[in-house]
mmCIF file as Biopython writes it, N, C-alpha, C and O atoms, coordinates in Angstrom:
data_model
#
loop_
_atom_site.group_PDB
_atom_site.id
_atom_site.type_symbol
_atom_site.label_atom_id
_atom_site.label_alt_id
_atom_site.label_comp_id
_atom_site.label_asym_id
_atom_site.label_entity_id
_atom_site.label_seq_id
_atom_site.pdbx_PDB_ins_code
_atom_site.Cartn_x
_atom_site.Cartn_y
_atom_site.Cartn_z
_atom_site.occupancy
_atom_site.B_iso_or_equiv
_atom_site.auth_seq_id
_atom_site.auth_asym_id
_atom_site.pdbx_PDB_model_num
ATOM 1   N N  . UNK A ? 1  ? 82.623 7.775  104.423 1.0 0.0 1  A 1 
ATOM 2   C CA . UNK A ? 1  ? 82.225 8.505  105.593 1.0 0.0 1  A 1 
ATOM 3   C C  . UNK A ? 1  ? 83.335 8.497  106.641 1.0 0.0 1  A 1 
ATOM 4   O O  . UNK A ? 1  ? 83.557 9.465  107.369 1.0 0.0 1  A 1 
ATOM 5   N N  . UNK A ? 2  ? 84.057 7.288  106.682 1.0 0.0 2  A 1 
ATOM 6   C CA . UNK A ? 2  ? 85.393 7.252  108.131 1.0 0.0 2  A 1 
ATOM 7   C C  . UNK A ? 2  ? 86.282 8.491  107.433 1.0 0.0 2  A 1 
ATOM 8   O O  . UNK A ? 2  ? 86.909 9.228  108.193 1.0 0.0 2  A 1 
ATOM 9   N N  . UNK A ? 3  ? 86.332 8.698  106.125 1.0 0.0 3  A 1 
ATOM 10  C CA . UNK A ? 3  ? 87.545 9.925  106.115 1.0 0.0 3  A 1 
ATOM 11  C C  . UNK A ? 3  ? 87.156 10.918 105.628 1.0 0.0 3  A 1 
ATOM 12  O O  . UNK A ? 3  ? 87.759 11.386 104.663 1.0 0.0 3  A 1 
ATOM 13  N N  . UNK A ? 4  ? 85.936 11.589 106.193 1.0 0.0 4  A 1 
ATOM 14  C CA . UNK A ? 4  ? 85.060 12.650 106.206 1.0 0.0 4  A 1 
ATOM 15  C C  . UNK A ? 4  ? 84.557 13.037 104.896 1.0 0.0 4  A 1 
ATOM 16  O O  . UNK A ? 4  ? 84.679 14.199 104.510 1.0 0.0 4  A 1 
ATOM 17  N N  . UNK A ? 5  ? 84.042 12.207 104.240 1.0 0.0 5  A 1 
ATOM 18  C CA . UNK A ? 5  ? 83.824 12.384 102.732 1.0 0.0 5  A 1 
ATOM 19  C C  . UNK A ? 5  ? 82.484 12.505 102.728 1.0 0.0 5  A 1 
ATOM 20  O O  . UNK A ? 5  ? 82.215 11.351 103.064 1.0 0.0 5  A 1 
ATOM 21  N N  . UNK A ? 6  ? 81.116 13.200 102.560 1.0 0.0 6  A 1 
ATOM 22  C CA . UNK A ? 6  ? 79.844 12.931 102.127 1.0 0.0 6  A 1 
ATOM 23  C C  . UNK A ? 6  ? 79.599 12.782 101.059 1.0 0.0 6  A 1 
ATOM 24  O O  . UNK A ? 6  ? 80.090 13.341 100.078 1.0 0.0 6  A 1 
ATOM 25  N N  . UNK A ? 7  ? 78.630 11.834 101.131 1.0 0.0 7  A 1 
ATOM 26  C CA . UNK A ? 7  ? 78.476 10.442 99.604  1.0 0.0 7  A 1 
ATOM 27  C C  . UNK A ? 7  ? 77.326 11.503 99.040  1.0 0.0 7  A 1 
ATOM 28  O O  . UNK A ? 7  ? 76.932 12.626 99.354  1.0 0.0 7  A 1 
ATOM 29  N N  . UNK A ? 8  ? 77.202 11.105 98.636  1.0 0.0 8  A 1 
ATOM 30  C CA . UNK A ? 8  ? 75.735 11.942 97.623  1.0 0.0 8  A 1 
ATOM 31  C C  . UNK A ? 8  ? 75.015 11.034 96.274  1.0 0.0 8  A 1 
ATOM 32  O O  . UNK A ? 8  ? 75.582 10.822 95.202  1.0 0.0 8  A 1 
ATOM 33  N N  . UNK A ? 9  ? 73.710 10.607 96.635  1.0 0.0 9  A 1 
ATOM 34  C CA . UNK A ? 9  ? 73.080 9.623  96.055  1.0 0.0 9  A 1 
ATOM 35  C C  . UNK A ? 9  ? 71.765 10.467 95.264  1.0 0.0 9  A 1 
ATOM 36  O O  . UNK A ? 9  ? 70.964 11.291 95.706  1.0 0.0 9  A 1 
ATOM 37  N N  . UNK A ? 10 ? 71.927 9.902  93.990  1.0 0.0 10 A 1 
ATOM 38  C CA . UNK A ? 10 ? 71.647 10.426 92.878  1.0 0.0 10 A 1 
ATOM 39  C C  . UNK A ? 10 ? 69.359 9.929  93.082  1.0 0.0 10 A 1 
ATOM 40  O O  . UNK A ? 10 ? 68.911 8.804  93.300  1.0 0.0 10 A 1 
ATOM 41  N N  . UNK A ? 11 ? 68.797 10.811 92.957  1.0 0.0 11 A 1 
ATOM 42  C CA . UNK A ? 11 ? 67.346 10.490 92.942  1.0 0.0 11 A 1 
ATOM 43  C C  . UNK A ? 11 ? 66.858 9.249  92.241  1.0 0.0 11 A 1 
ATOM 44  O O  . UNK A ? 11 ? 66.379 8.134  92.444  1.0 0.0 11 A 1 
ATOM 45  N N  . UNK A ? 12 ? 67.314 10.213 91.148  1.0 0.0 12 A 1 
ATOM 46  C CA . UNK A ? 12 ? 66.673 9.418  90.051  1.0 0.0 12 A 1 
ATOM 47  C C  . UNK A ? 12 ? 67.537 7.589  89.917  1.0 0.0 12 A 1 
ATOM 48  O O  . UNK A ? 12 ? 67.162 6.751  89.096  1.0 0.0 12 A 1 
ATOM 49  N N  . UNK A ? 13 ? 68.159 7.465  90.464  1.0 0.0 13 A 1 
ATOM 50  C CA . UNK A ? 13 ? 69.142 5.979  90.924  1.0 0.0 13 A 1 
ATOM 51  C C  . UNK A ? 13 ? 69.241 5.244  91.966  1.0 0.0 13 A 1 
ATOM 52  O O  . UNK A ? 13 ? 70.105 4.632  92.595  1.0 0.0 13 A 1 
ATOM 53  N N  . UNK A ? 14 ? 67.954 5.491  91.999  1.0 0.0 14 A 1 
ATOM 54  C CA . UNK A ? 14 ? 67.481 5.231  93.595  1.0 0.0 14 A 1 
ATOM 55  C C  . UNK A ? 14 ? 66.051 4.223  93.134  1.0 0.0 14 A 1 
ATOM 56  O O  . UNK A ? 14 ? 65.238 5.036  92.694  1.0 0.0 14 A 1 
ATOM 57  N N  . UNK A ? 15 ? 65.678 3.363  93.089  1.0 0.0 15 A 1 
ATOM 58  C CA . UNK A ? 15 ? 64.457 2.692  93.039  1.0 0.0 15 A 1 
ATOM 59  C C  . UNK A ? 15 ? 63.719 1.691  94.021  1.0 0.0 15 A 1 
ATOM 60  O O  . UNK A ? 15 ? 64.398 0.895  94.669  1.0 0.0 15 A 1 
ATOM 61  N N  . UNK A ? 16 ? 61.958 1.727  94.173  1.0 0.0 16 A 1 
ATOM 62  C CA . UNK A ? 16 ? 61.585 0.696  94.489  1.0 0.0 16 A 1 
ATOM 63  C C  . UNK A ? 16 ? 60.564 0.409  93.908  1.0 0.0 16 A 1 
ATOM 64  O O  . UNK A ? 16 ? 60.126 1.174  93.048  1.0 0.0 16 A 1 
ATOM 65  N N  . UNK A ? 17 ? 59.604 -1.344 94.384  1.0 0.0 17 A 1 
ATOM 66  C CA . UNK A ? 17 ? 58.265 -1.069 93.742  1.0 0.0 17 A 1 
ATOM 67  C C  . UNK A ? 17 ? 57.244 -0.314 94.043  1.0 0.0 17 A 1 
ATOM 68  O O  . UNK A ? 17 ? 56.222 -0.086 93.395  1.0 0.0 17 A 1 
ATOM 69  N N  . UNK A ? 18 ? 57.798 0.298  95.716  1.0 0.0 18 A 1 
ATOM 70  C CA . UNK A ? 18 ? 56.974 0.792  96.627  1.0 0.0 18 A 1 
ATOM 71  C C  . UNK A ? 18 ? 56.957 2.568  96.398  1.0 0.0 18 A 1 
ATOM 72  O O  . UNK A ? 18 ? 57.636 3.135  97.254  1.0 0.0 18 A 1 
ATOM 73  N N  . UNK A ? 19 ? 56.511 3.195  95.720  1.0 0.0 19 A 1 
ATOM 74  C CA . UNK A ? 19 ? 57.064 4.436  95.740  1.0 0.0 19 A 1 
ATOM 75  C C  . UNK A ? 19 ? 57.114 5.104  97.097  1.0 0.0 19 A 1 
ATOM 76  O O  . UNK A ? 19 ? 58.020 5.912  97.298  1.0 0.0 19 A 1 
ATOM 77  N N  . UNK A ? 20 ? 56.289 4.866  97.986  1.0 0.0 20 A 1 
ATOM 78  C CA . UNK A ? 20 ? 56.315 5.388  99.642  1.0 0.0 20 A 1 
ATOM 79  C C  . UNK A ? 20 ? 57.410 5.452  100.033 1.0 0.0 20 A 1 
ATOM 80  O O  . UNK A ? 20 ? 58.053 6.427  100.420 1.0 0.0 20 A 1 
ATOM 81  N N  . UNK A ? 21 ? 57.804 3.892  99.908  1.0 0.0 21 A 1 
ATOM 82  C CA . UNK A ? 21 ? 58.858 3.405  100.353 1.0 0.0 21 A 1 
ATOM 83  C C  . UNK A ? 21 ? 60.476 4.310  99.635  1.0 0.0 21 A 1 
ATOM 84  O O  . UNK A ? 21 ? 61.547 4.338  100.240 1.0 0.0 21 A 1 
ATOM 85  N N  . UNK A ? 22 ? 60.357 4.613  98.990  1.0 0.0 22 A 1 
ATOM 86  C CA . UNK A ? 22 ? 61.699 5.019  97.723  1.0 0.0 22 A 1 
ATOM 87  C C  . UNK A ? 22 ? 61.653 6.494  98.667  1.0 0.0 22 A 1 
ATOM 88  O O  . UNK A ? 22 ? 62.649 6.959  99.222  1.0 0.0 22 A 1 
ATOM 89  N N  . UNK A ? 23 ? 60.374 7.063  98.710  1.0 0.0 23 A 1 
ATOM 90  C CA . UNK A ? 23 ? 60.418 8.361  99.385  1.0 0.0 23 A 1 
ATOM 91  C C  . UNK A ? 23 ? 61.257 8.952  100.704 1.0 0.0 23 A 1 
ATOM 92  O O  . UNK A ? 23 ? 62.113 9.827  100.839 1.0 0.0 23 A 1 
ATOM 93  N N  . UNK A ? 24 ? 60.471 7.886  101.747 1.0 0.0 24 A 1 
ATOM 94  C CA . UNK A ? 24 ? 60.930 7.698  102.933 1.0 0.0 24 A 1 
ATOM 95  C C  . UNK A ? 24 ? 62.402 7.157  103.162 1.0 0.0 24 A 1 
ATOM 96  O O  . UNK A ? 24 ? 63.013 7.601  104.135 1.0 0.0 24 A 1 
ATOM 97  N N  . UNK A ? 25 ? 63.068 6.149  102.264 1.0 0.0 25 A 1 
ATOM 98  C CA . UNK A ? 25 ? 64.484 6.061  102.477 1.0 0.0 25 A 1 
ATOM 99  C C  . UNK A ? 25 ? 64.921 6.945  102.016 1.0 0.0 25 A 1 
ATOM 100 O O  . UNK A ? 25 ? 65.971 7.115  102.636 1.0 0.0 25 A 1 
ATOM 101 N N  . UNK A ? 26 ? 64.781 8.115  100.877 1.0 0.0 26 A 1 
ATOM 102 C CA . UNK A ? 26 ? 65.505 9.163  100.766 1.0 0.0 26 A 1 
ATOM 103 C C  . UNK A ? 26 ? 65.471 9.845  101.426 1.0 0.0 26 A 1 
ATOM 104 O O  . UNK A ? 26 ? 66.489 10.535 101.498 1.0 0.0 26 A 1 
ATOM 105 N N  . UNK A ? 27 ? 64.363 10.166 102.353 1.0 0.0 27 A 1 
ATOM 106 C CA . UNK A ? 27 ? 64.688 11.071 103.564 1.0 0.0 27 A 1 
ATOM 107 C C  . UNK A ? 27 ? 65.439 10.763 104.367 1.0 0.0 27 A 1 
ATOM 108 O O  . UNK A ? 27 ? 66.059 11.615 105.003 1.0 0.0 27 A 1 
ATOM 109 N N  . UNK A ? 28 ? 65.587 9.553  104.552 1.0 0.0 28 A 1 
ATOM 110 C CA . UNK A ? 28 ? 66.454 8.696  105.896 1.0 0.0 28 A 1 
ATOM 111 C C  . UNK A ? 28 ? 67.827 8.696  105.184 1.0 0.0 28 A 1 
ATOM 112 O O  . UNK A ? 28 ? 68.887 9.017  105.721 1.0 0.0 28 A 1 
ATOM 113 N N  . UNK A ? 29 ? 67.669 8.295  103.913 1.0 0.0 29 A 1 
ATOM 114 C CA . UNK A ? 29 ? 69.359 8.602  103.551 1.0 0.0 29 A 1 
ATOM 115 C C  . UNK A ? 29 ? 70.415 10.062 103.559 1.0 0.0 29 A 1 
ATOM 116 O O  . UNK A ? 29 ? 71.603 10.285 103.789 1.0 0.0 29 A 1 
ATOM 117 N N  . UNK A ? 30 ? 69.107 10.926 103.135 1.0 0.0 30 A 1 
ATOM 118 C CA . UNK A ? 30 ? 69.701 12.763 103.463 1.0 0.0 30 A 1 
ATOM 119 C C  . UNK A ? 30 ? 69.794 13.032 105.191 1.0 0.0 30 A 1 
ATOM 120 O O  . UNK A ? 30 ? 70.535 13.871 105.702 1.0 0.0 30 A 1 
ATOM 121 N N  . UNK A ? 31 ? 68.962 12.213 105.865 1.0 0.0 31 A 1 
ATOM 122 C CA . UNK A ? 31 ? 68.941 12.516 107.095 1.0 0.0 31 A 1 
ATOM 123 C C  . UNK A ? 31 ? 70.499 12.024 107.117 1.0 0.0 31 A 1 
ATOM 124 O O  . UNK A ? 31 ? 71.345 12.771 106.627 1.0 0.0 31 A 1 
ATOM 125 N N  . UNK A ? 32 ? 70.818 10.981 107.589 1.0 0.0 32 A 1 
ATOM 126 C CA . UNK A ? 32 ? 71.807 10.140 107.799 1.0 0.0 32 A 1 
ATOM 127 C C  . UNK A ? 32 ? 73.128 9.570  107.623 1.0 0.0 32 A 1 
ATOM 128 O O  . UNK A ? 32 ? 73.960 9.098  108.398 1.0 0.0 32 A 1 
ATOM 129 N N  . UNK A ? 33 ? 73.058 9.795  106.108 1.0 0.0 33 A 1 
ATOM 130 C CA . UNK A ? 33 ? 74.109 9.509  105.572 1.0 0.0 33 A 1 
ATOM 131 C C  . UNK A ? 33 ? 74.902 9.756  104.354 1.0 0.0 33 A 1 
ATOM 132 O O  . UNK A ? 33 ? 76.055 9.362  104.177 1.0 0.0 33 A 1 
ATOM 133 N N  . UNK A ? 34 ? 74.149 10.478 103.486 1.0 0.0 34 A 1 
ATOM 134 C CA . UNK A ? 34 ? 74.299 11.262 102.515 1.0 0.0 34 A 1 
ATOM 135 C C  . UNK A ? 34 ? 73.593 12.096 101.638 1.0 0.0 34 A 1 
ATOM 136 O O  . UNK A ? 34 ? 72.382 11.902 101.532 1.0 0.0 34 A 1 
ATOM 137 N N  . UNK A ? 35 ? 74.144 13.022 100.965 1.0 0.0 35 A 1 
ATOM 138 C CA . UNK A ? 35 ? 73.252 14.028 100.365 1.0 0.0 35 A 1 
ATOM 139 C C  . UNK A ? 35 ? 72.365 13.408 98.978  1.0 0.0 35 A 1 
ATOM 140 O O  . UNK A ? 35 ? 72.652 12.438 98.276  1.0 0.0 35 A 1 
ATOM 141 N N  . UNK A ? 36 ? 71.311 14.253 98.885  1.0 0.0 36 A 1 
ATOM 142 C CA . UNK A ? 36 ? 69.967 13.185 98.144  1.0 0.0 36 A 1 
ATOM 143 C C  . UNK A ? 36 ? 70.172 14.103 97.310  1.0 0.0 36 A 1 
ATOM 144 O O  . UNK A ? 36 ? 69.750 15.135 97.831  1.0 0.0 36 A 1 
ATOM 145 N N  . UNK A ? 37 ? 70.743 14.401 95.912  1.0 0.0 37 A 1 
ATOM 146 C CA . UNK A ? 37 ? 70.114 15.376 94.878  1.0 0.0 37 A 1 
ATOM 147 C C  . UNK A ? 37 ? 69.794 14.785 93.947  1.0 0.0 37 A 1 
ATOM 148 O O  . UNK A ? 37 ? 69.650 13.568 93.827  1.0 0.0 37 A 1 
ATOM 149 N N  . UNK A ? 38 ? 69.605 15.884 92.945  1.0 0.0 38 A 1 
ATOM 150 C CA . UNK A ? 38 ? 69.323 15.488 91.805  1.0 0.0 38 A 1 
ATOM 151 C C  . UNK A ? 38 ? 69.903 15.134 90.457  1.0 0.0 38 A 1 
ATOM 152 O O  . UNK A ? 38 ? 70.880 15.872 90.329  1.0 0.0 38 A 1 
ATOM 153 N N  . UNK A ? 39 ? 69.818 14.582 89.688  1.0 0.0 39 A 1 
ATOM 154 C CA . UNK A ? 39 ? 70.931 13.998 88.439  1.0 0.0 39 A 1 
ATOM 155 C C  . UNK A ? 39 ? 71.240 15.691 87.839  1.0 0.0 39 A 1 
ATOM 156 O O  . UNK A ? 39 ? 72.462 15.830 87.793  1.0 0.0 39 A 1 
ATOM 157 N N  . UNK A ? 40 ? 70.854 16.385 87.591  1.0 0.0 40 A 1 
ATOM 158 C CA . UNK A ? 40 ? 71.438 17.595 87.309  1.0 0.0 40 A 1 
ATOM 159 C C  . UNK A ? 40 ? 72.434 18.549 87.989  1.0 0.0 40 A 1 
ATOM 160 O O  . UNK A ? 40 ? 73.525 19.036 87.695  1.0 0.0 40 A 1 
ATOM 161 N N  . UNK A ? 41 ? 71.550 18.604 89.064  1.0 0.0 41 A 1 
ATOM 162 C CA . UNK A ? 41 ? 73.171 19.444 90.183  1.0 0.0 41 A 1 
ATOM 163 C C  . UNK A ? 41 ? 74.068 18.460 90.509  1.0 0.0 41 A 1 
ATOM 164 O O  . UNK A ? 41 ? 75.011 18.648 91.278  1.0 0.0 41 A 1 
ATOM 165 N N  . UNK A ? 42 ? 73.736 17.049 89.772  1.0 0.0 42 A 1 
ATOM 166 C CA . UNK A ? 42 ? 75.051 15.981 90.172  1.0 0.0 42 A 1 
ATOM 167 C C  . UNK A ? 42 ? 76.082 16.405 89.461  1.0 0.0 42 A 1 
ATOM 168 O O  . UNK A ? 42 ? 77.250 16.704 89.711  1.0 0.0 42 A 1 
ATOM 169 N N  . UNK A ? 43 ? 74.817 16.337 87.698  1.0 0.0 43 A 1 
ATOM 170 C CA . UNK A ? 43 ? 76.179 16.193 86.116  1.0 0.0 43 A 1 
ATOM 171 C C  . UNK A ? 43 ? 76.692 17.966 86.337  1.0 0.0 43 A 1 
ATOM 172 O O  . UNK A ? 43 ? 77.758 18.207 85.769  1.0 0.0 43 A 1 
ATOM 173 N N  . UNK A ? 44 ? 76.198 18.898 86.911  1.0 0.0 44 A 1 
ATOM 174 C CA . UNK A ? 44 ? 76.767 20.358 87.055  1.0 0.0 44 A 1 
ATOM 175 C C  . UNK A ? 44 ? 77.421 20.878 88.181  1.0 0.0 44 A 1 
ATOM 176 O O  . UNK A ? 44 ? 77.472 22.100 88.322  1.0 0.0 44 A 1 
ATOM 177 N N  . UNK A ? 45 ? 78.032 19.971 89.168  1.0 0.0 45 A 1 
ATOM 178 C CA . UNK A ? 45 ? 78.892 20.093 90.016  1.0 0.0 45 A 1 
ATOM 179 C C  . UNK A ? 45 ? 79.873 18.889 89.352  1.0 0.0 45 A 1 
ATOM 180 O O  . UNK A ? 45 ? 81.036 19.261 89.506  1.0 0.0 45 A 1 
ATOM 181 N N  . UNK A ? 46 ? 79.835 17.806 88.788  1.0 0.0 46 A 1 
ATOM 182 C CA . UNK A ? 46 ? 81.144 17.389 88.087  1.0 0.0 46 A 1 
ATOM 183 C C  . UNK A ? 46 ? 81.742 17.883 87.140  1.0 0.0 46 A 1 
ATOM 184 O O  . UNK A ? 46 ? 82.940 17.986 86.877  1.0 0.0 46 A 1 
ATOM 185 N N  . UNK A ? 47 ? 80.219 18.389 86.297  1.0 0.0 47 A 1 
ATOM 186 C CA . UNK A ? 47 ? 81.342 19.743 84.907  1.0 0.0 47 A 1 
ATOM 187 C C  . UNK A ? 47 ? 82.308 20.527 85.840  1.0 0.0 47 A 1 
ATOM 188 O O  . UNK A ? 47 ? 83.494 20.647 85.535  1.0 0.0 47 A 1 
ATOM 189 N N  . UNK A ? 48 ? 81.720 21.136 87.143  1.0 0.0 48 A 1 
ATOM 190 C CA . UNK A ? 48 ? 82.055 22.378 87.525  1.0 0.0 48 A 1 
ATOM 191 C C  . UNK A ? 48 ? 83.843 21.883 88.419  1.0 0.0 48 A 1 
ATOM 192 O O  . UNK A ? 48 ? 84.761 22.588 88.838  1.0 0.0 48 A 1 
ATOM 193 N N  . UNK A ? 49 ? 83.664 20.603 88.384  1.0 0.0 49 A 1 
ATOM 194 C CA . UNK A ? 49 ? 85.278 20.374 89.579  1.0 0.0 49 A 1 
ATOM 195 C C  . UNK A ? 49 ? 86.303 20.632 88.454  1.0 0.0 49 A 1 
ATOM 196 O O  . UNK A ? 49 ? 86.226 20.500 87.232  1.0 0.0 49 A 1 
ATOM 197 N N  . UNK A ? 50 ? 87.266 21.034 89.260  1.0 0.0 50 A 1 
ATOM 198 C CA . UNK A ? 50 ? 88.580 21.517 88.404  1.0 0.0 50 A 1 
ATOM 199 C C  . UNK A ? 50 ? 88.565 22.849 87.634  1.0 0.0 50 A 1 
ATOM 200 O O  . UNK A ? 50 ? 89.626 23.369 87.286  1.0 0.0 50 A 1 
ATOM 201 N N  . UNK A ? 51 ? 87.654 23.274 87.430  1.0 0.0 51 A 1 
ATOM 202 C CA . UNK A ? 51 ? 87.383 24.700 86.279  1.0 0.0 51 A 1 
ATOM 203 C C  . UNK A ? 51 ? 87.710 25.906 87.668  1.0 0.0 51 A 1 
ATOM 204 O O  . UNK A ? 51 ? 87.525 27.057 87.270  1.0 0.0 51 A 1 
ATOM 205 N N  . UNK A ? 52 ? 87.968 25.862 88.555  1.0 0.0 52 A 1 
ATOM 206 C CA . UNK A ? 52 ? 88.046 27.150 89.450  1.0 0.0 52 A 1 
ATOM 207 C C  . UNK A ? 52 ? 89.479 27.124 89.981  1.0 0.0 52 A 1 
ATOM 208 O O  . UNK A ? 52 ? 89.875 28.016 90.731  1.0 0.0 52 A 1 
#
């Protein structure tokens, strides 16, 4: 984040016992500090770097 990079944290790699809980920090983590997707537009934006 200090050298303007947004992190991006994978859903499905994300766990708790609390599912509420797992919910609500992913909102707070997309709010805050990095982008929340999903394991697919993860593995299809890394196929996609370098090919353009």
């Amino acid at each position: 984040m200090a050298e303007g990079f947004r992190t991006i944290a994978v859903k499905k790699c994300i766990g708790d016992r609390v599912p509420g809980a797992v919910a609500w920090n992913l909102f707070d983590i997309d709010a805050k500090f990095a982008d929340v997707e999903s394991t697919d537009r993860c593995v299809d934006y890394l196929n996609a770097v370098g090919k353009n």
